[in-house]
BAFI-464036 format. One line per field, with one value per atom (N, C-alpha, C): atom name; x, y, z. Coordinates in pm, 1 decimal. Layout:
# BAFI-464036
atomo	[CA;...]
xx	[X;...]
yy	[Y;...]
zz	[Z;...]
***
This chain:
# BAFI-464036
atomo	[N;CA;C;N;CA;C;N;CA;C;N;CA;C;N;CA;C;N;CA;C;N;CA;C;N;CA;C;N;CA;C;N;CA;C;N;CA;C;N;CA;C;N;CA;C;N;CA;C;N;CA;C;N;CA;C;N;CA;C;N;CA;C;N;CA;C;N;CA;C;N;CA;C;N;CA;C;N;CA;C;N;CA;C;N;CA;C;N;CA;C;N;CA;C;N;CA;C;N;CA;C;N;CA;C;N;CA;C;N;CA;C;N;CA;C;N;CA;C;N;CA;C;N;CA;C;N;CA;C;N;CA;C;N;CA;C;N;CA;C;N;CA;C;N;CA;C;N;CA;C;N;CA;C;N;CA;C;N;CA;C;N;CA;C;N;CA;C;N;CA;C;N;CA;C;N;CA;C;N;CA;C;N;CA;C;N;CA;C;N;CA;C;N;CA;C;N;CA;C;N;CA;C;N;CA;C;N;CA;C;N;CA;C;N;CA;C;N;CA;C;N;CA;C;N;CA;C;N;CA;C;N;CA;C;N;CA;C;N;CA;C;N;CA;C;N;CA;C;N;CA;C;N;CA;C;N;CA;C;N;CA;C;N;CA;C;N;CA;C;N;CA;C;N;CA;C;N;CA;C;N;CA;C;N;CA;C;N;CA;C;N;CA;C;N;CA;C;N;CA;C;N;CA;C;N;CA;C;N;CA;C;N;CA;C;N;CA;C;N;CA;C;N;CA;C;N;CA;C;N;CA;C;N;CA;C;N;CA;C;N;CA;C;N;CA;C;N;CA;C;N;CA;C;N;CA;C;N;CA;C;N;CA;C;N;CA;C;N;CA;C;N;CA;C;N;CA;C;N;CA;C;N;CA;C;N;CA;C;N;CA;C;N;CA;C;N;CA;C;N;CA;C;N;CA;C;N;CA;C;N;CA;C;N;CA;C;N;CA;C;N;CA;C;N;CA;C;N;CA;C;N;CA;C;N;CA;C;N;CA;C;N;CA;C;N;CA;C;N;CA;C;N;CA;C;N;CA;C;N;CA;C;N;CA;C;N;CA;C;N;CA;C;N;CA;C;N;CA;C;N;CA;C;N;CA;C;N;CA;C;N;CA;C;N;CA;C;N;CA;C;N;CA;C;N;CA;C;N;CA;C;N;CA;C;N;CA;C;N;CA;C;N;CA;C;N;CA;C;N;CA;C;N;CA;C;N;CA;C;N;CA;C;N;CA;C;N;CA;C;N;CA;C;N;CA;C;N;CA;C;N;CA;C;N;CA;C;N;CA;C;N;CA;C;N;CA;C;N;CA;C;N;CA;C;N;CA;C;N;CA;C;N;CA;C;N;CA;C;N;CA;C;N;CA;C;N;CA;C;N;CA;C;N;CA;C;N;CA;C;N;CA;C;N;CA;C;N;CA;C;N;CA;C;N;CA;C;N;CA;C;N;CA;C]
xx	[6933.3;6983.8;6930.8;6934.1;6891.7;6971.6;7117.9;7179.8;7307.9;7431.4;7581.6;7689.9;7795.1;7876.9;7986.1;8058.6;8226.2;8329.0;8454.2;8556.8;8650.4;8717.8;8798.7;8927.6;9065.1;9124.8;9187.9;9281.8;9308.9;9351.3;9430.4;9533.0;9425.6;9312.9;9249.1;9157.8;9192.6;9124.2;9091.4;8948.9;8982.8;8937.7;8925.4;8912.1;8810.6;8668.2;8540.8;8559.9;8474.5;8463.7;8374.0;8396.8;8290.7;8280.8;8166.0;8168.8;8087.8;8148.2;8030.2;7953.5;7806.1;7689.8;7696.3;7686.0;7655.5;7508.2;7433.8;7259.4;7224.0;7137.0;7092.1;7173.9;7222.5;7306.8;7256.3;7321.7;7284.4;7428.9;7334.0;7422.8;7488.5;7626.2;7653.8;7814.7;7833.1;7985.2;8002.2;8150.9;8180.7;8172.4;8138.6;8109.2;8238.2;8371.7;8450.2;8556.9;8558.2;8655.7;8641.7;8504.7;8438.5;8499.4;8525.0;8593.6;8697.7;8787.7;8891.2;8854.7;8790.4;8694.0;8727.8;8724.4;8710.5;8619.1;8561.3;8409.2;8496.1;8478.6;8567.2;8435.4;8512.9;8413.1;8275.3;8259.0;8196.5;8091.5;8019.6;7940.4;7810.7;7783.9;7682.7;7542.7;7400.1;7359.9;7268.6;7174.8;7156.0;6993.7;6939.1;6809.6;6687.1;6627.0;6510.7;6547.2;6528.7;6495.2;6642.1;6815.3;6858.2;6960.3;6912.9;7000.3;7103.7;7238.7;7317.3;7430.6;7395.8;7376.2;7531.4;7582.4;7671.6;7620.7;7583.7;7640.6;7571.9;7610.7;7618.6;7642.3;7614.2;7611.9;7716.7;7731.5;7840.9;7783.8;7784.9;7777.0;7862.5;7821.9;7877.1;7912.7;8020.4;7965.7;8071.5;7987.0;8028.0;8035.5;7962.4;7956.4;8072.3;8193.9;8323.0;8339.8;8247.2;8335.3;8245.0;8337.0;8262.7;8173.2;8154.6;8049.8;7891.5;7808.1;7667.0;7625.8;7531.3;7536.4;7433.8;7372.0;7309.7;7400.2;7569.4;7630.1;7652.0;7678.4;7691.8;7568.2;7500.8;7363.2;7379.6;7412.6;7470.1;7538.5;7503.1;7567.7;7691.8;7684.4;7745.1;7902.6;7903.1;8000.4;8115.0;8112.0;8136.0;8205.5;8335.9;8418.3;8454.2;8419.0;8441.2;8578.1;8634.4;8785.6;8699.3;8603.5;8549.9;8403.6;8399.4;8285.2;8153.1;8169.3;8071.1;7998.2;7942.3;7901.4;7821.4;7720.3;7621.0;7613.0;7571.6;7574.8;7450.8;7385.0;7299.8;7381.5;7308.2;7327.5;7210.2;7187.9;7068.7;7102.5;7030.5;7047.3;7019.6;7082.6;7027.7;6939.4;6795.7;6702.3;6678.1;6718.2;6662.2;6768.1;6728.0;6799.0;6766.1;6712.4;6684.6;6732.4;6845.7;6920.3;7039.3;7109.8;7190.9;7342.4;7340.5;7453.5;7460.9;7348.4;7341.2;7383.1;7407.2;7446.1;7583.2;7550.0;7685.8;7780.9;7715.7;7686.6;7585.3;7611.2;7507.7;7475.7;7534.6;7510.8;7518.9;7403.3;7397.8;7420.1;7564.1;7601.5;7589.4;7536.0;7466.6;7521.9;7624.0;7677.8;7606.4;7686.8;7558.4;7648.3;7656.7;7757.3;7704.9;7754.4;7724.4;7878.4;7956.3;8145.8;8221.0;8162.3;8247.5;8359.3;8489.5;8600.6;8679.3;8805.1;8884.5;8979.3;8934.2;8991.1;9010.7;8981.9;9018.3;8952.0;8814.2;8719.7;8769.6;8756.4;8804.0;8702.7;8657.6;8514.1;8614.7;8568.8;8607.1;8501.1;8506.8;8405.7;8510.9;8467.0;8507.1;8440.8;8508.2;8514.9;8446.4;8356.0;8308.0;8237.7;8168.3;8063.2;7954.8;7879.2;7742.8;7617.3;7513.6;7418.8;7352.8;7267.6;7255.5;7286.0;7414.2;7450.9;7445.9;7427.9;7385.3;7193.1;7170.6;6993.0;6971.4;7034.4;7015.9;7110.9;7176.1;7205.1;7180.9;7152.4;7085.3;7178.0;7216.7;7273.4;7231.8;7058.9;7026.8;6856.2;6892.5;6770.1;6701.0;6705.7;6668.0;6495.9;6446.0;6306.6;6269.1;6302.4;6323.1;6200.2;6137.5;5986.8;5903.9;5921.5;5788.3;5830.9;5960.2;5970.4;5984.8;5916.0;5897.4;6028.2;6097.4;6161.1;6315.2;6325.7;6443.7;6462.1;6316.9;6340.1;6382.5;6379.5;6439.7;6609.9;6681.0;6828.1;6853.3;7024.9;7150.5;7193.4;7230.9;7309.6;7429.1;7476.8;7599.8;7718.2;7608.6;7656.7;7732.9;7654.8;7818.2;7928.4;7909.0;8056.5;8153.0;8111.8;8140.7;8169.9;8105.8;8157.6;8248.1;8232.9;8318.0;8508.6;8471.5;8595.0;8689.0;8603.2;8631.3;8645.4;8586.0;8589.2;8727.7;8776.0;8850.7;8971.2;8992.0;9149.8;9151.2;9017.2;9036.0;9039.9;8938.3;8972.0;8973.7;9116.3;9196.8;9144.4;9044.3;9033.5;9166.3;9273.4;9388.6;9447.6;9354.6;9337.8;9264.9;9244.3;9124.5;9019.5;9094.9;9018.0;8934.5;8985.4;8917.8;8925.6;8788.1;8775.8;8780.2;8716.4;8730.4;8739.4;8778.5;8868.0;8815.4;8743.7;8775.7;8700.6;8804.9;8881.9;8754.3;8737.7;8673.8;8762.8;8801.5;8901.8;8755.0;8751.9;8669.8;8767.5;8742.0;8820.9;8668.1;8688.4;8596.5;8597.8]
yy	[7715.3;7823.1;7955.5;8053.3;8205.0;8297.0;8288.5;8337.6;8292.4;8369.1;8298.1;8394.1;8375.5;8460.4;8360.4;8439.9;8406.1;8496.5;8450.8;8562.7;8455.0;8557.8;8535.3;8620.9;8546.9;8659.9;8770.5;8857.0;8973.0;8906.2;8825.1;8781.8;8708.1;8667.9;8586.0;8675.9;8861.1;8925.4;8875.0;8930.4;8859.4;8995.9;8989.4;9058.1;9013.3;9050.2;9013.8;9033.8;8947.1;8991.8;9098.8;9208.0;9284.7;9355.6;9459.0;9518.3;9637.3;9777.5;9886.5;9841.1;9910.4;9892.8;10021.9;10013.8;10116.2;10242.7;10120.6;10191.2;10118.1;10146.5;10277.9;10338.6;10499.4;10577.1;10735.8;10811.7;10996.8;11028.5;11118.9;11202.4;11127.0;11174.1;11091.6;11054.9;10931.2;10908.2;10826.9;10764.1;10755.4;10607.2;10503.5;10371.3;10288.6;10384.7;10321.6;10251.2;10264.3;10280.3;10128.1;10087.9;10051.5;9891.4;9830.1;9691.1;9727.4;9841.4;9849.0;9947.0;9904.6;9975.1;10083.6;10177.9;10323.4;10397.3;10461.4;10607.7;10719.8;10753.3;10801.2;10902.1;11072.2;11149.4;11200.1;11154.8;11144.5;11332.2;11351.2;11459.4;11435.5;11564.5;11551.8;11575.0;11528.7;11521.5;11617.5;11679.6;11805.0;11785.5;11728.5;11659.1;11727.8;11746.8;11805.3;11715.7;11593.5;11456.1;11441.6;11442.0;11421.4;11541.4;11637.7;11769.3;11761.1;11765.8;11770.5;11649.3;11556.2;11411.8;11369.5;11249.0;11208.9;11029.9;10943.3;10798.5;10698.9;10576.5;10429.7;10334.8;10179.1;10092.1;9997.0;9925.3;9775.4;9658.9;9564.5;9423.8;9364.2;9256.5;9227.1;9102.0;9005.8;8857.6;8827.7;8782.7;8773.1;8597.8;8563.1;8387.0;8319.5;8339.4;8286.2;8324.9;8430.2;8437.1;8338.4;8342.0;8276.5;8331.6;8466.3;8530.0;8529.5;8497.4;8457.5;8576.8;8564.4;8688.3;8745.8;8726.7;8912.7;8977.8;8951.0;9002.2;9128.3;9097.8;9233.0;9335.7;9295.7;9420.6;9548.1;9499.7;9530.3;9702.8;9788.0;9933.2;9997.5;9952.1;9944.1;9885.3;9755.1;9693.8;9731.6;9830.4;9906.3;10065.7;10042.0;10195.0;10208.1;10329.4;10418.7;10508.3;10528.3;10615.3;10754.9;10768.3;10890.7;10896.5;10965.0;10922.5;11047.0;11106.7;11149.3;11074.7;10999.8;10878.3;10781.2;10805.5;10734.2;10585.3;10492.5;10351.3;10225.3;10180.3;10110.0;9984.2;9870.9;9729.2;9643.6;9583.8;9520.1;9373.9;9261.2;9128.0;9158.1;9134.0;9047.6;8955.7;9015.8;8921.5;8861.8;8979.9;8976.1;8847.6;8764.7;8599.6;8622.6;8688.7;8654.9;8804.3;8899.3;8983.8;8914.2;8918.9;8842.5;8950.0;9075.2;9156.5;9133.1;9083.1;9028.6;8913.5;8791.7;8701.8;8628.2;8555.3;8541.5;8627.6;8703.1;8846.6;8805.1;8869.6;8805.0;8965.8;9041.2;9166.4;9342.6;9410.2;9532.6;9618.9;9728.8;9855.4;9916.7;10026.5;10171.3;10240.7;10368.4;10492.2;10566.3;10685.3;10847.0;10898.0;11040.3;11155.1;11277.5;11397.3;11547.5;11606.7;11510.3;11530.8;11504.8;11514.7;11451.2;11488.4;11398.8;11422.8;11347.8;11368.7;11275.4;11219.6;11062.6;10996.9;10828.3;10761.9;10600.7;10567.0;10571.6;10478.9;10397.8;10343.3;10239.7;10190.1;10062.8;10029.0;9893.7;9939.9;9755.1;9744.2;9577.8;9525.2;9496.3;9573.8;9476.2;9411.3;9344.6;9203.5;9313.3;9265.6;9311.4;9184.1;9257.2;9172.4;9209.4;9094.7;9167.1;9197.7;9247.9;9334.0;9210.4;9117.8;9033.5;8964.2;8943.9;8952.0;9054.5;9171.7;9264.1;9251.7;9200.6;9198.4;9088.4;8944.8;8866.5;8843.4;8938.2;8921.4;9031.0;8964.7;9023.6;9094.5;9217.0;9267.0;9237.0;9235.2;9219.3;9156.4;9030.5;8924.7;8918.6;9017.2;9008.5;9004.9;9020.0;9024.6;8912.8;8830.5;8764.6;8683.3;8681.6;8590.3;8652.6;8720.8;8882.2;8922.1;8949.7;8996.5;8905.4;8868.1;8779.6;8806.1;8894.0;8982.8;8936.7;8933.0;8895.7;8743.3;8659.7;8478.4;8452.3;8570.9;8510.8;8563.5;8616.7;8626.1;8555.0;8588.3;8516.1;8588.7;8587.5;8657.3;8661.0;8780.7;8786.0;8778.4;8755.2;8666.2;8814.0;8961.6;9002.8;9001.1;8999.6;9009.9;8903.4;8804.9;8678.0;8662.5;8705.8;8711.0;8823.6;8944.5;9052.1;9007.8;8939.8;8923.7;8800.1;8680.3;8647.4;8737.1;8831.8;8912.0;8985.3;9035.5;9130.9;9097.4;8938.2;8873.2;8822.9;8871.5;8834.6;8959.5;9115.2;9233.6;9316.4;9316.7;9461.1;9583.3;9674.6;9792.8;9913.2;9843.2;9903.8;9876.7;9806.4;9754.5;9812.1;9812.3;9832.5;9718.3;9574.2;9471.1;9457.3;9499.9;9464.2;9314.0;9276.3;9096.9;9123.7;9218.1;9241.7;9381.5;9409.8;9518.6;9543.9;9646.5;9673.9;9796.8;9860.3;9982.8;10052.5;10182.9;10217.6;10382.1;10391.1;10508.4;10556.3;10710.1;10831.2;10932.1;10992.1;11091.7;11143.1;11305.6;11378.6;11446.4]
zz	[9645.7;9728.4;9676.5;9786.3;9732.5;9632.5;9751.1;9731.9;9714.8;9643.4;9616.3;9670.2;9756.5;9771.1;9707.2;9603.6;9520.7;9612.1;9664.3;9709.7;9594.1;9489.7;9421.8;9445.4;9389.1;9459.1;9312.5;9318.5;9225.4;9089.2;9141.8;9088.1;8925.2;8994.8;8834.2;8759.9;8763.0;8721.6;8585.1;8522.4;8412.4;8282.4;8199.6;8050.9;8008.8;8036.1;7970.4;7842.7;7692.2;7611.6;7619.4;7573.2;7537.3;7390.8;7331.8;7217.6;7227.2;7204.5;7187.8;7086.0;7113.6;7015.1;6960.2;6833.7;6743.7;6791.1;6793.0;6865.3;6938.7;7022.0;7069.9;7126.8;7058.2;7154.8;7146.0;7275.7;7295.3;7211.8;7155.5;7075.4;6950.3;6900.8;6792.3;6816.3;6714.9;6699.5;6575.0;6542.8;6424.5;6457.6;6381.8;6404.6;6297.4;6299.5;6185.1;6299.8;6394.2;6504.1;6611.6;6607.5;6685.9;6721.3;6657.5;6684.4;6750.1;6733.5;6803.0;6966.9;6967.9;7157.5;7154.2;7023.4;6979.3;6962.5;7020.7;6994.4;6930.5;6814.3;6717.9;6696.0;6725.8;6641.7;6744.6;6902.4;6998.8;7006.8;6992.7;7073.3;7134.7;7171.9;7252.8;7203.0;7221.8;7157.7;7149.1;7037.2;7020.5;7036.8;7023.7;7028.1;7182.0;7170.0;7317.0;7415.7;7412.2;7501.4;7578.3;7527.1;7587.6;7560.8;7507.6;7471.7;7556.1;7537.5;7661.6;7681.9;7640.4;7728.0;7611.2;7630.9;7548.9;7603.4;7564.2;7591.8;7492.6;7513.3;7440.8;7568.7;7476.6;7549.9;7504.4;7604.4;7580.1;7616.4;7529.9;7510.3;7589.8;7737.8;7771.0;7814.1;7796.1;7826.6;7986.6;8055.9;8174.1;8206.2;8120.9;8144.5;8194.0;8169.1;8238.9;8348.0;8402.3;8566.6;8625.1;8791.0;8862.2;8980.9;8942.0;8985.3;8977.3;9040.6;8992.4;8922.7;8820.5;8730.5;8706.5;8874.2;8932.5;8995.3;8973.2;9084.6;8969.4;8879.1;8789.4;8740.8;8803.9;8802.3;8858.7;8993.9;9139.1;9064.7;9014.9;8986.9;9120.6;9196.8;9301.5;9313.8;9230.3;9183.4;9099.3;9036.9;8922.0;8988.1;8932.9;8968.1;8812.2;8769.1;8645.6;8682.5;8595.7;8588.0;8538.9;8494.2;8477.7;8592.5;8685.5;8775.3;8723.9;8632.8;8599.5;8481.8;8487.3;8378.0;8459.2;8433.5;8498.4;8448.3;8517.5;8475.4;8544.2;8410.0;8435.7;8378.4;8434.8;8361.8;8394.0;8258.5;8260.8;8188.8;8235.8;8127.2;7993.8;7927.9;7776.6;7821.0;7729.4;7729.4;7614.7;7549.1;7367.6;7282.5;7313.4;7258.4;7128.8;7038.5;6882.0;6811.9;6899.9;6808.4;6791.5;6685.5;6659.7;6703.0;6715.0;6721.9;6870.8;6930.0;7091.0;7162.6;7061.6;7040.8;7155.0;7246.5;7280.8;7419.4;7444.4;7564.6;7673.8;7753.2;7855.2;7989.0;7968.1;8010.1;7931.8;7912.0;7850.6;7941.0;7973.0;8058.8;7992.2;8027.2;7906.8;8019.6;7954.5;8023.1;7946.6;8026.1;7974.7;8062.9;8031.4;8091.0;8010.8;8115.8;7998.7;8036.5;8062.9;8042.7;7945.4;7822.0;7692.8;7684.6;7666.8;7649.5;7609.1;7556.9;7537.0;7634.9;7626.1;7753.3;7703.5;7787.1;7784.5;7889.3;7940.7;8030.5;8049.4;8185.5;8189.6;8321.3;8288.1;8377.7;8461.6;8585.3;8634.1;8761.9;8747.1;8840.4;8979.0;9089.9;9195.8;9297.2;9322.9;9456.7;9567.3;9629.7;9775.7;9804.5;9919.3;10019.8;9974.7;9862.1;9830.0;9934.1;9886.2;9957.1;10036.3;9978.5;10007.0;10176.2;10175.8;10294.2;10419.8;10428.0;10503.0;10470.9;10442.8;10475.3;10473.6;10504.4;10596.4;10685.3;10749.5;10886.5;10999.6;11106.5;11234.0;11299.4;11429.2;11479.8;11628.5;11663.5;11728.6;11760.9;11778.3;11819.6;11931.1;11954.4;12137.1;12093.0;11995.1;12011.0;11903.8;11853.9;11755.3;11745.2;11873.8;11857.0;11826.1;11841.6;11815.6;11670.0;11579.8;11464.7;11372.0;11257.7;11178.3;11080.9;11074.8;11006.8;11023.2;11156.3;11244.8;11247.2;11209.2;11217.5;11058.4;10978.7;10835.6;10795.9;10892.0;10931.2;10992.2;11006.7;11082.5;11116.2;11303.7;11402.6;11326.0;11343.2;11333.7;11173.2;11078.1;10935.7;10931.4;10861.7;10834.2;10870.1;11022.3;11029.4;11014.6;10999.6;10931.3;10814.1;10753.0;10603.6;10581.2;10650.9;10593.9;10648.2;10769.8;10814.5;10719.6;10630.8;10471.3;10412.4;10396.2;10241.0;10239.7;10365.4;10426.5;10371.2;10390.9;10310.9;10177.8;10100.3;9956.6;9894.3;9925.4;9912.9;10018.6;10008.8;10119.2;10106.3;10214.8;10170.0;10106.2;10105.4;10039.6;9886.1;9824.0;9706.0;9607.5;9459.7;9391.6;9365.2;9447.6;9403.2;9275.1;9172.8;9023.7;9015.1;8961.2;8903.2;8781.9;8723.8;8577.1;8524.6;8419.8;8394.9;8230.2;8173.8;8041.1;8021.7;7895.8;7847.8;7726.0;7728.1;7604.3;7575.6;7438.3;7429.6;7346.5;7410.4;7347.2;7310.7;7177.7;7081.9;7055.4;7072.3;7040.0;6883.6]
***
């Protein structure tokens, strides 16, 4: 298959393991804190390249959900309690660091909002992308567009009208949920 759609419902949110990395990070912080999902000591960093900038990354193991796991690439997926904090996520490729060990996704934030707070990152439940670029709205030319013979009439709204009773647009629909406390 290409592609995977999971509708899970709230209720089996779950608590990824995760761990801040010491390095690579902008700017500086105190690394005494750090097992306890503490950035102790946090500024911004003074340097030409990201003068300005404050962030670090998290180790992340996603292997227990039952989400296929390009679904967490997806930056889209991801609501921050601080929305000025930019957010990438990339696989672990690097199988022979050992502080990497066991993780299966790297989210690197970055912000020029340093403050003292309690981040708090969660993944939610939608209708991935996927599904809106293979489905059609309108086939009326469908012999003529090569484009249009590799969709399905009608699939979003098919799926969204599933998705609709697993996340309520009146919900935060979080699947997964975890916390990073910054002290400046």
């Amino acid at each position: 298959y290409l592609n995977r759609l999971v509708l899970q419902s709230e209720k089996e949110e779950s608590q990824p393991n995760y761990k801040i990395l010491s390095s690579p990070k902008i700017g500086d912080f105190s690394r005494t804190e750090l097992n306890n999902k503490i950035i102790a000591d946090a500024s911004l960093s003074k340097n030409n390249q990201n003068k300005g900038f404050f962030g670090f990354n998290l180790a992340v193991d996603f292997s227990n959900s039952i989400q296929d796991p390009s679904y967490f690439l997806d930056t889209t997926n991801y609501v921050l309690s601080n929305a000025s904090y930019q957010l990438v996520v990339e696989p672990i490729s690097n199988k022979n660091d050992p502080s990497l060990s066991g993780f299966t996704h790297l989210v690197k934030l970055k912000t020029t909002d340093l403050r003292n707070e309690t981040l708090e990152i969660q993944v939610v439940g939608k209708t991935p992308n996927w599904v809106y670029n293979s489905s059609s709205i309108d086939d009326s030319n469908i012999l003529n567009e090569t484009s249009e013979q590799q969709k399905t009439f009608g699939l979003q709204y098919l799926i969204e009208g599933v998705s609709d009773a697993f996340y309520p647009k009146s919900s935060s629909n979080a699947i997964s949920t975890f916390t990073v406390t910054i002290k400046k």
